[in-house]
BAFISE-208599 format. One record per residue (C-alpha): residue number from 1; x, z, y; residue in one letter. Coordinates in steps of 0.5 Angstrom, whole numbers, plus 2048, in hexadecimal, padded with zeros to 3 digits. Example, Ala and Ser with C-alpha at 12.3 -4.5 7.8 and 13.67 -1.06 7.14 Angstrom:
<fipas>
[fipa 1,[819,810,7F7],A]
[fipa 2,[81B,80E,7FE],S]
</fipas>
This chain:
<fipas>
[fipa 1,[7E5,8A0,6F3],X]
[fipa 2,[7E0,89C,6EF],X]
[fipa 3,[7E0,896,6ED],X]
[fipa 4,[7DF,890,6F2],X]
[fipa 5,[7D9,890,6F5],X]
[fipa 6,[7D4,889,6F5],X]
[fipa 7,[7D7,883,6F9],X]
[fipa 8,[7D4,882,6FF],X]
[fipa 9,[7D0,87B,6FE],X]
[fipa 10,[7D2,875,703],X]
[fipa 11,[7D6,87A,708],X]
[fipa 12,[7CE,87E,709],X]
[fipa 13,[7CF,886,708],X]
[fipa 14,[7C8,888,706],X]
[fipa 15,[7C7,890,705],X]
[fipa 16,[7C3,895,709],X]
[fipa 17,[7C2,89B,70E],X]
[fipa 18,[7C5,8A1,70B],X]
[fipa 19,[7C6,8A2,704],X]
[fipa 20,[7C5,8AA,702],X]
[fipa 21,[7BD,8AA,701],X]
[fipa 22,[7BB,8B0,6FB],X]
[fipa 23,[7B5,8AC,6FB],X]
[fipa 24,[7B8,8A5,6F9],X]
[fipa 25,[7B9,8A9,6F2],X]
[fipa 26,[7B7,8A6,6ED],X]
[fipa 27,[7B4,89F,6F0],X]
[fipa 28,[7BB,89D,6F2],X]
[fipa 29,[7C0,8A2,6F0],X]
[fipa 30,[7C0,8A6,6E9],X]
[fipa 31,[7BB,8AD,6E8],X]
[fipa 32,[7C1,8B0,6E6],X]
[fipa 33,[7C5,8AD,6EC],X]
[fipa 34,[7C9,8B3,6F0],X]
[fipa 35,[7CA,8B2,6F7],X]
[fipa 36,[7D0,8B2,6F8],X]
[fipa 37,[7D1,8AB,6F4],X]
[fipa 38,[7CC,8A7,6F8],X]
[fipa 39,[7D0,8A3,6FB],X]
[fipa 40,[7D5,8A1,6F6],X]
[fipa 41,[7CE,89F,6F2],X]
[fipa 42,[7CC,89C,6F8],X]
[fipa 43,[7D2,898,6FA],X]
[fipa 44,[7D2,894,6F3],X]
[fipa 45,[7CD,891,6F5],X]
[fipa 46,[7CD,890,6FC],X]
[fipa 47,[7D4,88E,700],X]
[fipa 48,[7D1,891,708],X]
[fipa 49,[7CE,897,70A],X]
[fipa 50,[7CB,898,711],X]
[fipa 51,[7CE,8A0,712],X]
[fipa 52,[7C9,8A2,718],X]
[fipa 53,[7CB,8AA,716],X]
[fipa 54,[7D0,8A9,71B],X]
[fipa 55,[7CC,8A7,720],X]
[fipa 56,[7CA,8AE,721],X]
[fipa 57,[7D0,8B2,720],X]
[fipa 58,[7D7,8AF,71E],X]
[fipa 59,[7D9,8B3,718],X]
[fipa 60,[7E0,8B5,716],X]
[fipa 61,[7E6,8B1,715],X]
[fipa 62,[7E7,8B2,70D],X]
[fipa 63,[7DF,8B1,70E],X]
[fipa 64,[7E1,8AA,70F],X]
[fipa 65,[7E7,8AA,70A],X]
[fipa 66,[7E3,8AC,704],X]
[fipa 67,[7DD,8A7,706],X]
[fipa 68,[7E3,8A1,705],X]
[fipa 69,[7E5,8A5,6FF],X]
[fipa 70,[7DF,8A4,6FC],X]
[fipa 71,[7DD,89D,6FD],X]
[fipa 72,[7E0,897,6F9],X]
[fipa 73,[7E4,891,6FC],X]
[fipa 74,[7E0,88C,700],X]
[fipa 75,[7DB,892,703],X]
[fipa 76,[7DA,893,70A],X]
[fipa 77,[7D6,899,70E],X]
[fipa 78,[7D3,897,715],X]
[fipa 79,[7D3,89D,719],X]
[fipa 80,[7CF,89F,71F],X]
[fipa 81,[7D3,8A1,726],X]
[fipa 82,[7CF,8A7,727],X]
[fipa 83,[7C9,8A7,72D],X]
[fipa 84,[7CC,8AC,731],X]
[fipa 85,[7D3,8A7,732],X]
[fipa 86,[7D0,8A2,734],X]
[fipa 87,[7CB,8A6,739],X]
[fipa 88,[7D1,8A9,73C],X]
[fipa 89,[7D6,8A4,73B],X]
[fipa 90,[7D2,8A0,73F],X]
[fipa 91,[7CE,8A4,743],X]
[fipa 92,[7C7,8A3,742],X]
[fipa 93,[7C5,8AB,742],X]
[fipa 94,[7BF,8AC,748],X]
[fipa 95,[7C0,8A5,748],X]
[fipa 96,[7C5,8A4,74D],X]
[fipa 97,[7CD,8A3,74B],X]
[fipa 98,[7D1,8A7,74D],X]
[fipa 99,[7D8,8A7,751],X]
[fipa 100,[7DE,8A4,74D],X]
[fipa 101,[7E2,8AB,74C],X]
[fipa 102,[7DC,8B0,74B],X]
[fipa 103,[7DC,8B5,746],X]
[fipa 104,[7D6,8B1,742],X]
[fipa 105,[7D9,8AA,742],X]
[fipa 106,[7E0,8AD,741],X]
[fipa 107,[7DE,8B2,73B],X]
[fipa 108,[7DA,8AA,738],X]
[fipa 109,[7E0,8A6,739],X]
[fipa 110,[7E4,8AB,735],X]
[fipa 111,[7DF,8AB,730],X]
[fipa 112,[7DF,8A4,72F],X]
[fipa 113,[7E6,8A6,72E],X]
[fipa 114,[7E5,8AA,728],X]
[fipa 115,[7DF,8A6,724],X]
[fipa 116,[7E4,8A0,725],X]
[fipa 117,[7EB,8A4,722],X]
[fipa 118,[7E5,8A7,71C],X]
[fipa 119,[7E2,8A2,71A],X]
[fipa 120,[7E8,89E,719],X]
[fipa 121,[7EA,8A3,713],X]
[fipa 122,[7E5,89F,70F],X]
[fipa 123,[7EB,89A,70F],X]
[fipa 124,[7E9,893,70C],X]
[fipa 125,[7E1,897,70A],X]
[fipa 126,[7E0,896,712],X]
[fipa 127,[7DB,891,713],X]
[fipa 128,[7D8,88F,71A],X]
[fipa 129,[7D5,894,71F],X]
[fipa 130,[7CF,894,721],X]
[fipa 131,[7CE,898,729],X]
[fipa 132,[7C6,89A,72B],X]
[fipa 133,[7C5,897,732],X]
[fipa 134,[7BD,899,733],X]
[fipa 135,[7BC,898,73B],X]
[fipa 136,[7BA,892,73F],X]
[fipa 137,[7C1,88D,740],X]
[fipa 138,[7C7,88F,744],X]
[fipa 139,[7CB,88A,744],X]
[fipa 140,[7D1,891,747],X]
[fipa 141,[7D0,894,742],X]
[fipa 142,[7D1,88F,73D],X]
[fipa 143,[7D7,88F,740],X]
[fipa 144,[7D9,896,740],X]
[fipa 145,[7D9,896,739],X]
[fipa 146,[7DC,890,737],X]
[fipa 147,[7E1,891,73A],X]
[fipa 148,[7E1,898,738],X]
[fipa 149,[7E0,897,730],X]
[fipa 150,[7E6,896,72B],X]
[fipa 151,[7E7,88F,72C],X]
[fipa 152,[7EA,88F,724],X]
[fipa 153,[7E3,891,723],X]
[fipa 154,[7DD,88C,721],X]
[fipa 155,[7D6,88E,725],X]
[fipa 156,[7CF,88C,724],X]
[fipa 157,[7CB,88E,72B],X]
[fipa 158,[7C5,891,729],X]
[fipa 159,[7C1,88E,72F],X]
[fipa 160,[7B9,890,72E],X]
[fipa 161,[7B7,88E,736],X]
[fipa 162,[7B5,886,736],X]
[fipa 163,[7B9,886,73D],X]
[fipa 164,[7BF,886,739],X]
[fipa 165,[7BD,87F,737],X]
[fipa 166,[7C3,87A,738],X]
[fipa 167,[7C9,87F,738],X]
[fipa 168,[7CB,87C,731],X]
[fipa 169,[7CF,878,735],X]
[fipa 170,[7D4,87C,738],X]
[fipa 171,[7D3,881,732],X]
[fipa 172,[7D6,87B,72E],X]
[fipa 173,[7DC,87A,733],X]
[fipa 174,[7DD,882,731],X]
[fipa 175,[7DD,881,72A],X]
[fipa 176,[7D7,885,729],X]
[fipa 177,[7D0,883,728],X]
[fipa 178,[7C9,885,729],X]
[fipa 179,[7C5,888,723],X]
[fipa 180,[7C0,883,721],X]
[fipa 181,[7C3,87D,724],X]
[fipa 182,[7C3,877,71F],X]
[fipa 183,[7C4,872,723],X]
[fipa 184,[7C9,873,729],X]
[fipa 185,[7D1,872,728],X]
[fipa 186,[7D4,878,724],X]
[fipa 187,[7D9,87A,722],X]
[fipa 188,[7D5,87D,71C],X]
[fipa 189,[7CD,880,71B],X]
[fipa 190,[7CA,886,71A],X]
[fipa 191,[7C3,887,718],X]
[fipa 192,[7BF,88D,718],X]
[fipa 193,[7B8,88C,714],X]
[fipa 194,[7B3,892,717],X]
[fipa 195,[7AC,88F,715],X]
[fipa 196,[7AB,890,70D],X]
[fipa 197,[7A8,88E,709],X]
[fipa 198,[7AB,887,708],X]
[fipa 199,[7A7,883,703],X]
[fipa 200,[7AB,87E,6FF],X]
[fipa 201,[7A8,879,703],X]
[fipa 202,[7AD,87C,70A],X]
[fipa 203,[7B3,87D,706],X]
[fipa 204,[7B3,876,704],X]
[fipa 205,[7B2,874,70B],X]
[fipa 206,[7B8,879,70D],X]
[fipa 207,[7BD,877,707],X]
[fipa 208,[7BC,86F,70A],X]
[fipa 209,[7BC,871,711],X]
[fipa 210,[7C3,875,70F],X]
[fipa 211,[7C6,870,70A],X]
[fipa 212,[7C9,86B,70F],X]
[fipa 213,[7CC,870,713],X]
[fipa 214,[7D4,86F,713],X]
[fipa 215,[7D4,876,715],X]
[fipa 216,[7D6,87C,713],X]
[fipa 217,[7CE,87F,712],X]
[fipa 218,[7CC,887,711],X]
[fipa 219,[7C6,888,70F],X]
[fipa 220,[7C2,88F,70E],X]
[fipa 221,[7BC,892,70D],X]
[fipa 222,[7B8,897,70F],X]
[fipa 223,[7B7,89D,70B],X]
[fipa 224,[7B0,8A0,708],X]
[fipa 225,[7AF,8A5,704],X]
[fipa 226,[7AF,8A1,6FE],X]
[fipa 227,[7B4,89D,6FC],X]
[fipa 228,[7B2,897,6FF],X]
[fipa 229,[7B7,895,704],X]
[fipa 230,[7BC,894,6FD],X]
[fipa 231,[7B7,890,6FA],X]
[fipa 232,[7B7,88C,700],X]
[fipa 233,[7BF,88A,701],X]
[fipa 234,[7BE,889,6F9],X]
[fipa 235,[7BA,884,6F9],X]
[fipa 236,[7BD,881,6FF],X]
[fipa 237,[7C3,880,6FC],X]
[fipa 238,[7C0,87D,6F7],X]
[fipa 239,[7BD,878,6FA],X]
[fipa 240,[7C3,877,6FF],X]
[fipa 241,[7C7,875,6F9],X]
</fipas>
């Protein structure tokens, strides 16, 4: 294992969506640099990484193991719940939910089972979890996954659809939170920035609207193919500290 990576600054983790980019070479990773050690070179200079790989399909357990291996003390990935857990386990497939004991609600609980007992060989390297929820609010399925979610896990409800505004309460009460929330009670924040490019102006404002926070905050950008998101979460901690 390498040396310890970079502290997180006032209890902000700063990193992006995704580490193993080809086309970040030499921008952010050396020329030379073979895929195989992007990570280790990635985590000694961010402490988060947002783990979307796992929201297509959940790789092996030594999969898991090896990531821990490689990242340093402090580090944190952020996997995502597959899409296909949540549609089944909460029902949403042809828009209706399906009886308690059907195959589909079944075979989605069990998955969650599962992502709960895999992402947790990550150890001490497992951060919060962010579950994708694209459709207008249901308040029972909601429900269904909060009480159906690993209670030991940290979740980020990724809620798109605005009827979803004011659920950050009972999220609280939960323990999880709302992905872009700054605002409302929370056990910690998790923040997804989607619009690039971010000029020096929006990251000043960013780090002043997330340096009082008390919180816990994770904070990811998105990636391009050049490696802005990494410029990005640079420049950021620096302005955070």
């Amino acid at each position: 294992m390498g040396a310890k990576g970079p502290a997180t600054v006032n209890r902000v983790s700063v990193g992006t969506s995704g580490w193993s980019y080809p086309s970040w070479r030499p921008g952010f990773y050396p020329a030379g640099l073979d895929p195989s050690e992007f990570l280790g070179f990635y985590a000694s200079r961010f402490s988060t990484v947002e783990l979307n790989t796992t929201g297509y399909r959940l790789p092996a357990e030594d999969q898991f193991r090896r990531w821990a291996a490689q990242a340093p003390d402090g580090f944190v990935f952020g996997p995502k719940l597959p899409g296909w857990m949540a549609g089944s386990a909460a029902g949403r497939a042809g828009g209706a939910r399906p009886k308690t004991g059907s195959p589909s609600a079944t075979r989605g609980l069990r998955g969650l089972d599962e992502f709960a007992a895999r992402v947790r060989l990550l150890g001490d390297r497992l951060g919060p979890v962010r579950v994708s929820m694209k459709n207008a609010r249901d308040d029972g399925v909601l429900e269904l996954m909060l009480g159906s979610l690993d209670p030991s896990l940290r979740i980020a409800f990724d809620l798109e659809h605005p009827s979803w505004d004011g659920v950050e309460e009972r999220l609280a009460e939960a323990g999880a939170v709302r992905v872009n929330d700054l605002y409302g009670a929370a056990p910690f924040r998790y923040l997804r920035l989607r619009e690039p490019p971010y000029d020096e102006a929006a990251l000043a404002d960013l780090a002043g609207r997330i340096r009082p926070l008390a919180e816990p905050v994770y904070v990811y950008f998105r990636h391009e193919d050049e490696p802005t998101a990494p410029a990005y979460a640079q420049r950021l901690l620096e302005l955070l500290r």
